[in-house]
C-alpha positions in Angstrom: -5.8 14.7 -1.0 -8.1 15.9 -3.9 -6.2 19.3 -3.6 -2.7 17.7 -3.6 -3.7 15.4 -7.1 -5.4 18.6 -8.8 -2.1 20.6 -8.2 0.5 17.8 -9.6 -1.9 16.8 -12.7 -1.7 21.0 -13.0 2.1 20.6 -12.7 2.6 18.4 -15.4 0.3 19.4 -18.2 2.0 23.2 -17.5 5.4 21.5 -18.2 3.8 19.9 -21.4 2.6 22.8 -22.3 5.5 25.2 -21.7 7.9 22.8 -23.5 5.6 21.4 -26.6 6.9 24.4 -28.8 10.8 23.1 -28.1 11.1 19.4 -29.5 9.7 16.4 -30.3 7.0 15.3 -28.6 4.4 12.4 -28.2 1.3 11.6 -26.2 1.5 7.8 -25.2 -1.2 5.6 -23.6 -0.6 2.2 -21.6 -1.5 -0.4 -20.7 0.5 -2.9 -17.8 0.9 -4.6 -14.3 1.6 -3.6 -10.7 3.3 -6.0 -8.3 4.2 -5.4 -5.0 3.9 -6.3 -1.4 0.5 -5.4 -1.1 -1.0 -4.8 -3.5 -1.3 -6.6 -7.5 -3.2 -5.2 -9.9 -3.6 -4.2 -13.7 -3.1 -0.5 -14.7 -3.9 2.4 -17.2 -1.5 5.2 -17.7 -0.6 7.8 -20.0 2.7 10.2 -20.2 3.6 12.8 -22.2 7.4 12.6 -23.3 9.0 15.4 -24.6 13.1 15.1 -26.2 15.3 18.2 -24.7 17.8 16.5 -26.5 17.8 13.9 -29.3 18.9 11.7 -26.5 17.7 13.1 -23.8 13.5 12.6 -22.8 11.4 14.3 -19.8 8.2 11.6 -19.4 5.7 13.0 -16.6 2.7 11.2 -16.6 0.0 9.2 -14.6 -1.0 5.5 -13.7 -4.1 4.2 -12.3 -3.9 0.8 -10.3 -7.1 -1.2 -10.4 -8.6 -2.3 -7.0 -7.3 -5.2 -5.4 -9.0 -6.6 -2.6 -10.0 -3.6 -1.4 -7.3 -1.1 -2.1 -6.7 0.4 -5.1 -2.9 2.7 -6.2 -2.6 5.9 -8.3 0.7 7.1 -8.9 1.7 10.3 -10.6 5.8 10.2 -12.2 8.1 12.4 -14.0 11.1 10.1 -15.5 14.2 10.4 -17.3 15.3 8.6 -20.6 18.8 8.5 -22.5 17.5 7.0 -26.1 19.9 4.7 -27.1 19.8 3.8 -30.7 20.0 0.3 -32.1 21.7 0.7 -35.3 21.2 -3.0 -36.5 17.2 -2.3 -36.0 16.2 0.9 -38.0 14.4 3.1 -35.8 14.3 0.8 -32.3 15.4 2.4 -29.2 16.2 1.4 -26.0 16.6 3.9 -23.2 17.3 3.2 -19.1 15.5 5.5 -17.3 15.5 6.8 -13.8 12.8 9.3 -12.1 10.2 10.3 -9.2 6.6 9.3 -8.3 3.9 10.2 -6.0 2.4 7.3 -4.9 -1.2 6.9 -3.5 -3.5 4.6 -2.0 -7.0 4.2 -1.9 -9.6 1.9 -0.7 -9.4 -0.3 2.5 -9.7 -4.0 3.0 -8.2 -6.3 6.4 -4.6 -6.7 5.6 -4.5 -9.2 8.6 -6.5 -11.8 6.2 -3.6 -12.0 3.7 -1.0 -12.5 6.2 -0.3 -16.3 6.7 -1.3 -17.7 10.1 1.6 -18.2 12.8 3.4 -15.6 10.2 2.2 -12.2 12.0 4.9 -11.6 13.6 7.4 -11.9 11.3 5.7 -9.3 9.0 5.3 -6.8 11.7 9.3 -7.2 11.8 9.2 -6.7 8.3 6.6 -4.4 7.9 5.7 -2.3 10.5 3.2 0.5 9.9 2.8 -0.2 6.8 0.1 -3.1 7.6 -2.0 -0.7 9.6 -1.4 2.1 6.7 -2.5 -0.4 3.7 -5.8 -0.4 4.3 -6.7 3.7 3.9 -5.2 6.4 2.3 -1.7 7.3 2.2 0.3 9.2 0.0 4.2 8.6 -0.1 7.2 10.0 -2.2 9.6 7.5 -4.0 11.7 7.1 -6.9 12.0 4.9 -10.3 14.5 2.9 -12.0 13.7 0.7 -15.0 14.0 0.5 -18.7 12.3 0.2 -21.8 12.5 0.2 -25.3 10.3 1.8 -28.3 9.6 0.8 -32.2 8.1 3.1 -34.5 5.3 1.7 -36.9 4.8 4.5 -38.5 6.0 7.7 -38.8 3.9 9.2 -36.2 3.3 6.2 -33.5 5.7 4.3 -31.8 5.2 0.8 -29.0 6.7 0.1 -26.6 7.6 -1.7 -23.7 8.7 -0.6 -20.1 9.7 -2.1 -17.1 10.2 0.0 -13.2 10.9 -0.6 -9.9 9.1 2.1 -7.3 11.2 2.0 -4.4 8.2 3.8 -2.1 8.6 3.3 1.5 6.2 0.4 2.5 5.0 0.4 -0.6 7.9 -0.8 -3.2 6.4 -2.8 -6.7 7.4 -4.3 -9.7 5.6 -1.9 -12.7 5.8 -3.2 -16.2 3.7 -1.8 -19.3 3.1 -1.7 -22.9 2.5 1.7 -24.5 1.3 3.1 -27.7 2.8 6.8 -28.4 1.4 9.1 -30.9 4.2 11.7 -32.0 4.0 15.3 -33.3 
């Protein structure tokens, strides 16, 4: 697992690196809220977004899930943005955005205590494996679809605001965030 995290952090900052010479660029911290099935915590992130085009943005970057009884979530995304600009609004942009994650667990706790009595079944229906897999550590491929939209404040840092669904088999949630970009 700690070999599989060292080689995708490696893979994006060698795409940051091998594209920071090409456009604009920006380092962007945030701040937000995971909420899915299983699991509902507060996050910390940060992305690197790089412009191809002036419309077009590459966003790879990283979020950290705090624990939640018992099991804490780490997932690792590249996205997609088109910028769309609001032309009533000087400088605001607003931008769908569509991508991958890497999505890991950590942690264990009894998901059997969460489930409402006389209810068991029904979630076994619903959720399978997944009950037995919450508790330790699994790693699953999924994708993103969300949108968001930026201000600048100044001429070198932008905030935002973003909003995702992870479709992640088992393991689908709700992602929203603030961020704080610095540009250069």
């Amino acid at each position: 697992m700690k070999k599989l995290n060292l080689i995708l952090m490696a893979l994006i900052m060698a795409s940051g690196i091998a594209f920071a010479q090409q456009g604009e660029s920006a380092v962007s911290v945030n701040l937000g809220y995971g909420s899915g099935s299983f699991h509902k915590a507060f996050k910390v992130g940060a992305e690197y977004k790089y412009n191809i085009t002036d419309a077009i943005r590459i966003a790879p970057g990283f979020d950290y899930f705090f624990k939640s009884d018992g099991i804490g979530l780490w997932s690792a995304n590249v996205n997609g943005h088109y910028l769309f600009d609001i032309k009533s609004v000087e400088g605001l942009k607003v931008y769908p955005l569509f991508g991958f994650t890497l999505l890991g667990t950590m942690g264990s706790a009894d998901v059997d205590d969460y489930i409402p009595e006389g209810y068991e079944d029904i979630y076994d229906d619903l959720y399978g494996d997944a009950l037995e897999d919450a508790g330790g550590n699994e790693t699953r491929f999924g994708c993103n679809l969300g949108a968001g939209v930026q201000y600048p404040i100044t001429e070198s840092i932008d905030l935002g605001f973003e909003i995702k669904y992870q479709f992640v088999k088992d393991f689908d949630q709700i992602v929203f965030g603030i961020n704080a970009a610095y540009k250069f």
